[in-house]
mmCIF file of the C-alpha atoms, coordinates in Angstrom:
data_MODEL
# 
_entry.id   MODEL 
# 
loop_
_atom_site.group_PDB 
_atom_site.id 
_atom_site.type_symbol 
_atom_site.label_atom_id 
_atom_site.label_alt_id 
_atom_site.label_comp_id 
_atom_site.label_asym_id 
_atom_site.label_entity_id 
_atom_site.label_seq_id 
_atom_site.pdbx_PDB_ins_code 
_atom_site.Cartn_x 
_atom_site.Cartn_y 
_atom_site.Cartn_z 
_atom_site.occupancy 
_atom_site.B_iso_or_equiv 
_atom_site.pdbx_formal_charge 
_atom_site.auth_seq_id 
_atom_site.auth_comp_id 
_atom_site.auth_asym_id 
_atom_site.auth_atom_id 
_atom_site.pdbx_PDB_model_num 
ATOM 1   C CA . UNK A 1 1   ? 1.363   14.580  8.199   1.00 0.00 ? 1   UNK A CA 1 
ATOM 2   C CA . UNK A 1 2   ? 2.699   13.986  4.869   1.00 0.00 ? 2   UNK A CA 1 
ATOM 3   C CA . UNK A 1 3   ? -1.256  13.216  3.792   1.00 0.00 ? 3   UNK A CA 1 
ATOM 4   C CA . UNK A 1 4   ? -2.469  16.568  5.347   1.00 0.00 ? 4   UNK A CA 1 
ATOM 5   C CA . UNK A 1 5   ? 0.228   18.237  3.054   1.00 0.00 ? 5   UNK A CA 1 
ATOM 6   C CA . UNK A 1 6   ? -1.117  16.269  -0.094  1.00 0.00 ? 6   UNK A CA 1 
ATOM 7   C CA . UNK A 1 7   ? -4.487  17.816  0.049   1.00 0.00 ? 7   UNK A CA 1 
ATOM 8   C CA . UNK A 1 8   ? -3.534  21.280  1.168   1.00 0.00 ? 8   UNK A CA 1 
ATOM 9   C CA . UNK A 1 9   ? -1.302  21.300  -1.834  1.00 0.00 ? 9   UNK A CA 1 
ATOM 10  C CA . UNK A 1 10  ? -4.043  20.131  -4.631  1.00 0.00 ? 10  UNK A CA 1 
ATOM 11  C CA . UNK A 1 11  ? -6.422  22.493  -2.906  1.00 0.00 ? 11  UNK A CA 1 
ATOM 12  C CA . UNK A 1 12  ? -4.355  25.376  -2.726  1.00 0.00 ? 12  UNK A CA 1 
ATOM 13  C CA . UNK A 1 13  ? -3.490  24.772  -6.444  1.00 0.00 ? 13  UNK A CA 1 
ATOM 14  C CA . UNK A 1 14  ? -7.004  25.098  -6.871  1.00 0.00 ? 14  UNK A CA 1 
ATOM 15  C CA . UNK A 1 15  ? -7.835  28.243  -5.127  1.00 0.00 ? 15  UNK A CA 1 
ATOM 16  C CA . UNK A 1 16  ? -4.850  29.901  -6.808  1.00 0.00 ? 16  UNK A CA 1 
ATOM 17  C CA . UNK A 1 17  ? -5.867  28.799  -10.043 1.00 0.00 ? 17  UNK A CA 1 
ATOM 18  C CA . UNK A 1 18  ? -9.724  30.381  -9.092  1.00 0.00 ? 18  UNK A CA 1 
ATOM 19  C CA . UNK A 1 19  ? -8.398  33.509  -7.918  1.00 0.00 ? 19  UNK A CA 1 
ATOM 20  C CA . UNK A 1 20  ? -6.200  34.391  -11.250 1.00 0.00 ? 20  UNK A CA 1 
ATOM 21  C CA . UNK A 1 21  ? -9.524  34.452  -13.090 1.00 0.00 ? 21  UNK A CA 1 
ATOM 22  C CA . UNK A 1 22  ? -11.133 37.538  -11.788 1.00 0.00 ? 22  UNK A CA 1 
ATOM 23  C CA . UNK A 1 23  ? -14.054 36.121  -13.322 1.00 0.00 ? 23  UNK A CA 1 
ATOM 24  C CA . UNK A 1 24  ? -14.620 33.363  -10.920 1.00 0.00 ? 24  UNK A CA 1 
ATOM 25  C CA . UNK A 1 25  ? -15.301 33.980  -7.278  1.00 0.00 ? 25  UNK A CA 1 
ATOM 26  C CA . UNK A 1 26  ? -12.169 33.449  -4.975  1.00 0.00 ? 26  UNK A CA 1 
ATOM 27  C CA . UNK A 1 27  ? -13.285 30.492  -3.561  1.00 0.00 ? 27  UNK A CA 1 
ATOM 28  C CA . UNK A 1 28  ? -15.673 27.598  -3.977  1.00 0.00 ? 28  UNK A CA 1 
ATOM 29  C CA . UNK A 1 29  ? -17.730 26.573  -0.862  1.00 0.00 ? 29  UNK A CA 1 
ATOM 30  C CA . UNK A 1 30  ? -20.748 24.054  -0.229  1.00 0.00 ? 30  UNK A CA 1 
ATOM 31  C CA . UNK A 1 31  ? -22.073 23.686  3.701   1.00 0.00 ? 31  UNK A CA 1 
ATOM 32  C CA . UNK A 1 32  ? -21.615 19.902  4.887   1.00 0.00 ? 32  UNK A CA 1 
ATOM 33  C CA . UNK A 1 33  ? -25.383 19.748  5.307   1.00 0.00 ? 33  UNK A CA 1 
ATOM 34  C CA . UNK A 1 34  ? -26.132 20.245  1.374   1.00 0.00 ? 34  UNK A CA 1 
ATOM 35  C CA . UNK A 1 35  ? -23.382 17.736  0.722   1.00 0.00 ? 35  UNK A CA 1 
ATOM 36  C CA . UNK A 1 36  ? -25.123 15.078  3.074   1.00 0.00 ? 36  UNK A CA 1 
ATOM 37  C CA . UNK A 1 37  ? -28.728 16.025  1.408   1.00 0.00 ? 37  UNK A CA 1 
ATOM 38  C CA . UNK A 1 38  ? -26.631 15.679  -2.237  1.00 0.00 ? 38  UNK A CA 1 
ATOM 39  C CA . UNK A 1 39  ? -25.359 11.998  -0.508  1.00 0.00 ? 39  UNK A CA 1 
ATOM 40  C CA . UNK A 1 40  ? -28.965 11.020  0.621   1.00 0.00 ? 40  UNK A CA 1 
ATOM 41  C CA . UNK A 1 41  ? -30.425 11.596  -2.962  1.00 0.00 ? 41  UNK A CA 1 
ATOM 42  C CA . UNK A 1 42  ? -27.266 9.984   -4.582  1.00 0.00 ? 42  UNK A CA 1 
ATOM 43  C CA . UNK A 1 43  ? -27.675 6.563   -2.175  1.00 0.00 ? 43  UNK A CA 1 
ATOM 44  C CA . UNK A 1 44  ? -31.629 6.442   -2.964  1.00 0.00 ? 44  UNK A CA 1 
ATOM 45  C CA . UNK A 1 45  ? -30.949 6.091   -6.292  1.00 0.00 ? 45  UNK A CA 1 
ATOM 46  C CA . UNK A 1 46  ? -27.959 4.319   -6.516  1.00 0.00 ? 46  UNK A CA 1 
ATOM 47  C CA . UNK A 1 47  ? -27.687 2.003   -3.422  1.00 0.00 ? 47  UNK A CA 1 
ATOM 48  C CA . UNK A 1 48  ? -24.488 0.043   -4.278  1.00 0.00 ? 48  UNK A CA 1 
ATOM 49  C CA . UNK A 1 49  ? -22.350 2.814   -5.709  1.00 0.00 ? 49  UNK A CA 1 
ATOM 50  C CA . UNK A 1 50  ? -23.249 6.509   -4.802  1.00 0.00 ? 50  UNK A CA 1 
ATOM 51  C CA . UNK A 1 51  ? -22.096 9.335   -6.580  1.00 0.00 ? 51  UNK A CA 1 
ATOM 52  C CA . UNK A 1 52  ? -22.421 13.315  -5.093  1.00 0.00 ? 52  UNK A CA 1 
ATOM 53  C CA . UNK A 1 53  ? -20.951 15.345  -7.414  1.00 0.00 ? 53  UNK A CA 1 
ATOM 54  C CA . UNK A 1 54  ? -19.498 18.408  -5.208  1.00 0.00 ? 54  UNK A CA 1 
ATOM 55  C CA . UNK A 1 55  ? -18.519 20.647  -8.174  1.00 0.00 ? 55  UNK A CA 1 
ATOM 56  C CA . UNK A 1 56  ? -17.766 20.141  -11.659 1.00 0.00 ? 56  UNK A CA 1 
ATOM 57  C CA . UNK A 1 57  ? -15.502 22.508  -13.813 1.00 0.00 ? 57  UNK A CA 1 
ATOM 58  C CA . UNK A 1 58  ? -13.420 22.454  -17.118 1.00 0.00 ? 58  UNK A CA 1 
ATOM 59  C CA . UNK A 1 59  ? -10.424 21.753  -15.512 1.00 0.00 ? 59  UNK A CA 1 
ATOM 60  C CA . UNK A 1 60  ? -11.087 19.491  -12.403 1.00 0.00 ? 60  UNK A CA 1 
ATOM 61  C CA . UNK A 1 61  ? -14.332 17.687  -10.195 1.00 0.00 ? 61  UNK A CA 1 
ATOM 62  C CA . UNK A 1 62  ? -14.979 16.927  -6.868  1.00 0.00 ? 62  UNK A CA 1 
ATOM 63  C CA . UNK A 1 63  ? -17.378 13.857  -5.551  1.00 0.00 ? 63  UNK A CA 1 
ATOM 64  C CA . UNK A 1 64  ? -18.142 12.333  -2.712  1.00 0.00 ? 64  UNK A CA 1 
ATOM 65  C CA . UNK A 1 65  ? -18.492 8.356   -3.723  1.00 0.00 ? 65  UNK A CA 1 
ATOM 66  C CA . UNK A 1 66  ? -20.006 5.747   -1.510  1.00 0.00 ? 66  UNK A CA 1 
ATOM 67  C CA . UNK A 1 67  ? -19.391 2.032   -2.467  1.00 0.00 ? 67  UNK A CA 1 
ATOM 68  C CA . UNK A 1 68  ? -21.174 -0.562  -0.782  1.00 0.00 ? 68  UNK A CA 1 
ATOM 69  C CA . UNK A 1 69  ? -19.941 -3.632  -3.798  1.00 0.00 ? 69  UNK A CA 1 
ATOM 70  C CA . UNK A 1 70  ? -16.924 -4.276  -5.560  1.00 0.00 ? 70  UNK A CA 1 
ATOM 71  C CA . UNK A 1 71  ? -16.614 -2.990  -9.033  1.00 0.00 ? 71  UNK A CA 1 
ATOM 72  C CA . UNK A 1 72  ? -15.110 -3.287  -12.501 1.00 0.00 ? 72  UNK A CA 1 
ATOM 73  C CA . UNK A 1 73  ? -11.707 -1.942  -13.257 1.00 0.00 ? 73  UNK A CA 1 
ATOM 74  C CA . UNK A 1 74  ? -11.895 1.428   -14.940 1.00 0.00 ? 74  UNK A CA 1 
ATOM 75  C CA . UNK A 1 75  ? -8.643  3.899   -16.361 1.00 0.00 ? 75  UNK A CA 1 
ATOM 76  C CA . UNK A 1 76  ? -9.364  7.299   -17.135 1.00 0.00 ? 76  UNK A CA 1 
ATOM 77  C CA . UNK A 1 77  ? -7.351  8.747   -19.778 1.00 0.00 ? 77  UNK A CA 1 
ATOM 78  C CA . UNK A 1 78  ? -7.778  12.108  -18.903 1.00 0.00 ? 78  UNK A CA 1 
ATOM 79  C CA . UNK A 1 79  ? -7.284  13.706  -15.717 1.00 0.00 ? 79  UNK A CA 1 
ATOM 80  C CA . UNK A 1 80  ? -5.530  12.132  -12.199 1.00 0.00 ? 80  UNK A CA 1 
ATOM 81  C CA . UNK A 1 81  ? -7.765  11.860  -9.009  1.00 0.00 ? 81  UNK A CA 1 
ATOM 82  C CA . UNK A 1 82  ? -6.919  11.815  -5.614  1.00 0.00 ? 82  UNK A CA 1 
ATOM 83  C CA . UNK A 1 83  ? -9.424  9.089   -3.086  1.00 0.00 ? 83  UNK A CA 1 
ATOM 84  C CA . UNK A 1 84  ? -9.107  10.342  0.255   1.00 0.00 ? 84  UNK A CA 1 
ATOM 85  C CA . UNK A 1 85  ? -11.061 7.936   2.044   1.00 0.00 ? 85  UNK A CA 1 
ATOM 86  C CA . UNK A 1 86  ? -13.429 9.196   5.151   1.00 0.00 ? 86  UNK A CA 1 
ATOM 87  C CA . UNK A 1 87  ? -15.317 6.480   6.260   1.00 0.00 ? 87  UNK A CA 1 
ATOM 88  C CA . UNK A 1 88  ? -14.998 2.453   6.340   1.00 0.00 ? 88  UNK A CA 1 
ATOM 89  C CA . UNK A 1 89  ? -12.394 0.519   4.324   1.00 0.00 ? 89  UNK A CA 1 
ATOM 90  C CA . UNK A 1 90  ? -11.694 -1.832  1.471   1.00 0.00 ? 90  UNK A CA 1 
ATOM 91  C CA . UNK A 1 91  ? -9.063  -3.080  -1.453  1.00 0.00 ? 91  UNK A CA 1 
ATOM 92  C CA . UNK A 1 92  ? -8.346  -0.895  -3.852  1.00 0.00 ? 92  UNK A CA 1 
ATOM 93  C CA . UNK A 1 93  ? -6.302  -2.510  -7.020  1.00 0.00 ? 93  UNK A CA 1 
ATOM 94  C CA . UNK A 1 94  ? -4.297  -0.116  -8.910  1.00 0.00 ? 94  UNK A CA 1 
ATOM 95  C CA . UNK A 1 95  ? -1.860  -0.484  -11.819 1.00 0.00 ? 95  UNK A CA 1 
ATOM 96  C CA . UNK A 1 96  ? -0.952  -3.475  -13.924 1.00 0.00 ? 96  UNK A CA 1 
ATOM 97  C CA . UNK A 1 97  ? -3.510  -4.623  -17.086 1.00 0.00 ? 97  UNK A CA 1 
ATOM 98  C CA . UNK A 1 98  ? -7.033  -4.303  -17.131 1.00 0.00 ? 98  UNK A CA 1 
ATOM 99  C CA . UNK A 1 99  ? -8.128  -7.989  -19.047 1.00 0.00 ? 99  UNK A CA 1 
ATOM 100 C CA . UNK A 1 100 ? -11.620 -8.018  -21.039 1.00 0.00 ? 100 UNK A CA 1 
ATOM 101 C CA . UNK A 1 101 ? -11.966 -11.956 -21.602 1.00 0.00 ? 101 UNK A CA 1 
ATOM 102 C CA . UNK A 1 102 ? -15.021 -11.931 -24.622 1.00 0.00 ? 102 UNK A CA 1 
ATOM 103 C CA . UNK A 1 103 ? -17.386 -14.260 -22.041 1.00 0.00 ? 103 UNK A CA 1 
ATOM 104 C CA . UNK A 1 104 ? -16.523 -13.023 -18.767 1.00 0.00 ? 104 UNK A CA 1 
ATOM 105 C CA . UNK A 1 105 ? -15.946 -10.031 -16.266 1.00 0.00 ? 105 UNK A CA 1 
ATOM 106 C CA . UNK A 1 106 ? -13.177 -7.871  -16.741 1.00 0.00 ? 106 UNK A CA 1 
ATOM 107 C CA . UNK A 1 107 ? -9.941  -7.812  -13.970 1.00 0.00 ? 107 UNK A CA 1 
ATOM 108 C CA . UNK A 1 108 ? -6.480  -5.932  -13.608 1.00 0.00 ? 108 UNK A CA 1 
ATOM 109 C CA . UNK A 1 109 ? -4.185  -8.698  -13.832 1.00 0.00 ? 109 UNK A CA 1 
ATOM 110 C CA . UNK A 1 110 ? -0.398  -7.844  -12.280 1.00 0.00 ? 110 UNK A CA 1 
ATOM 111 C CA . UNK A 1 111 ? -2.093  -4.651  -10.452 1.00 0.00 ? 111 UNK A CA 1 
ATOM 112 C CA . UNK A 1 112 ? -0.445  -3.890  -6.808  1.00 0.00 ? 112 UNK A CA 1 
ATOM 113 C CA . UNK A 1 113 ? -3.543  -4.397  -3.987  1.00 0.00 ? 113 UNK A CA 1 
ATOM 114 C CA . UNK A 1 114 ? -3.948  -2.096  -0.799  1.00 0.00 ? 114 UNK A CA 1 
ATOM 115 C CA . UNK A 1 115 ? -6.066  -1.806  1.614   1.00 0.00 ? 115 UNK A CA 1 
ATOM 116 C CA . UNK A 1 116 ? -7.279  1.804   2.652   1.00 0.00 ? 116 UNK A CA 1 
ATOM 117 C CA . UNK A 1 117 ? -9.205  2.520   5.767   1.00 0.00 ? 117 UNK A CA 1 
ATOM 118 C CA . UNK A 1 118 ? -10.489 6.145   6.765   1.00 0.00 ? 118 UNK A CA 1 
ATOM 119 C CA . UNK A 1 119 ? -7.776  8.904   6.902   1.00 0.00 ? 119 UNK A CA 1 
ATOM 120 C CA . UNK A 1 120 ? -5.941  7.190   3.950   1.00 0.00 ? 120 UNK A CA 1 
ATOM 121 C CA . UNK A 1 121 ? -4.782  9.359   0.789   1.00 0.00 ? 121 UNK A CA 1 
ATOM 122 C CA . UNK A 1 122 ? -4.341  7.660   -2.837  1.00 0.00 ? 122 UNK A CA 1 
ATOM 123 C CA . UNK A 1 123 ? -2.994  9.316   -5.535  1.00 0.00 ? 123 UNK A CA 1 
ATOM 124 C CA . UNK A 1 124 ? -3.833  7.483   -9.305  1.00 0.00 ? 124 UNK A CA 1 
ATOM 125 C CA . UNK A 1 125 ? -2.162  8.629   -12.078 1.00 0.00 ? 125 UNK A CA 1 
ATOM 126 C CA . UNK A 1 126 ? -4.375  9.571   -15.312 1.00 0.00 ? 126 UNK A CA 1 
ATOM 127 C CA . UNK A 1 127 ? -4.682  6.000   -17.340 1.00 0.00 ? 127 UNK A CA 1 
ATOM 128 C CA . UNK A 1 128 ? -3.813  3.874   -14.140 1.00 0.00 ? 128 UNK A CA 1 
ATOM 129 C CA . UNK A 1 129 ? -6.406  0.810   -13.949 1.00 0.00 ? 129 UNK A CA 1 
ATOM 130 C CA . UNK A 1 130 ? -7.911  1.164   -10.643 1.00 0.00 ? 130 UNK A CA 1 
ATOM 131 C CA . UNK A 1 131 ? -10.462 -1.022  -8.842  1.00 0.00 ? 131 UNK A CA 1 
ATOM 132 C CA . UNK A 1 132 ? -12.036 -1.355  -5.442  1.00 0.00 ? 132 UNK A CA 1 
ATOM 133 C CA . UNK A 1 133 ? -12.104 -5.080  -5.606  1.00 0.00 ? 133 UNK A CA 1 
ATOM 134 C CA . UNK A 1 134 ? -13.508 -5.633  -2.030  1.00 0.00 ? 134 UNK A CA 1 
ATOM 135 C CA . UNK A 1 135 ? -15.533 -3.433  0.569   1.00 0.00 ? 135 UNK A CA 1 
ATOM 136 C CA . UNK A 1 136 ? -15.741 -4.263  4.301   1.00 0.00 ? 136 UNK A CA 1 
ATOM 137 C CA . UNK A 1 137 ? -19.551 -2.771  4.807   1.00 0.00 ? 137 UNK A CA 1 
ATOM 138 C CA . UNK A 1 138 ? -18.957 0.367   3.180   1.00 0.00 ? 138 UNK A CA 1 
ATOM 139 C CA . UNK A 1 139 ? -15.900 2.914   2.153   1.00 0.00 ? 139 UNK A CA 1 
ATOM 140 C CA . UNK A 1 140 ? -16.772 6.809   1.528   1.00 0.00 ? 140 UNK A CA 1 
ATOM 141 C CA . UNK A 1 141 ? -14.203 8.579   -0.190  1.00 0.00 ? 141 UNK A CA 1 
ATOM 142 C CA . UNK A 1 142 ? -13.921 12.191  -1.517  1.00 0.00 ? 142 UNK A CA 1 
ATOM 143 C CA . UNK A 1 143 ? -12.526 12.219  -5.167  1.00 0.00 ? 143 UNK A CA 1 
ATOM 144 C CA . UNK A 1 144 ? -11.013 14.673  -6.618  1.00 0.00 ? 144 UNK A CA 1 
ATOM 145 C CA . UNK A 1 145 ? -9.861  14.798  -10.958 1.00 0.00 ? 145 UNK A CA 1 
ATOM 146 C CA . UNK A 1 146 ? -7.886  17.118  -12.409 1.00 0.00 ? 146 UNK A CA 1 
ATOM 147 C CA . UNK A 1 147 ? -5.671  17.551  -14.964 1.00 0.00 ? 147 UNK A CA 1 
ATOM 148 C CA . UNK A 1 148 ? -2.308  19.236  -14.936 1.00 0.00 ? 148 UNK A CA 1 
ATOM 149 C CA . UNK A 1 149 ? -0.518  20.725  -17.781 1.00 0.00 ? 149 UNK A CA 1 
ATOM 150 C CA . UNK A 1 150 ? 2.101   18.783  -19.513 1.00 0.00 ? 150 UNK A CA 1 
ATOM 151 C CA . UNK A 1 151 ? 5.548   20.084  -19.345 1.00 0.00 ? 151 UNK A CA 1 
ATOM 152 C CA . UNK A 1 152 ? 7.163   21.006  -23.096 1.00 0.00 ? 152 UNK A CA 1 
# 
């Protein structure tokens, strides 16, 4: 339950944040169907590591990723994301030191592993290494960035 609480919180912050611009419509909406057309295109041309970007603002962006291959560790300076996973499972290695040996592939050494199946919810901080460093057959996951403002 605690999950389901996670993401109604980070989308509620968003709604509330669209609504206080009267600019901006109250709410943003986008039918499953044109998200699994967006997913379709996004697999053709990138088999092993599918991106469907959902929506992209200023302030945060939504994806739907589909990994079919381990990848490099990557931090993000800017802006924390939220993986919640909806389909298959993997490792995902987050935290410690990402290593970039001059003749080799980079790694997170002294990161903390997990393995996160469908229904799971991970939270990375902004400039956390992160890595899925093994898929079982496939893992889908919606991301969601965003930034939050610092407190003075």
């Amino acid at each position: 339950m605690g999950k389901l609480k996670l993401i109604a919180m980070i989308f509620l912050l968003g709604v509330t944040a669209a609504t206080a611009q009267s600019s901006k419509p109250p709410a943003f909406y986008m039918q499953a169907s044109d998200i699994a057309s967006a997913m379709q295109q996004a697999i053709a041309e990138r088999p092993s590591m599918a991106v469907s970007r959902v929506k992209v603002a200023d302030d945060h962006q939504i994806a739907l990723i589909r990994r079919t291959e381990a990848a490099g560790p990557i931090i993000h300076e800017r802006g924390t994301e939220m993986h919640f996973i909806t389909e298959g499972a993997g490792t995902l290695l987050t935290g410690g030191v990402v290593i970039r040996p001059e003749n080799g592939t980079a790694y997170i050494q002294d990161g903390l592993a997990r393995r996160v199946t469908a229904g799971d919810v991970v939270l990375i901080d902004e400039g956390t290494p992160h890595q899925y460093t093994a898929i079982e057959s496939v893992v889908v996951y919606l991301e969601v960035r965003f930034s939050l403002p610092y407190a003075d």
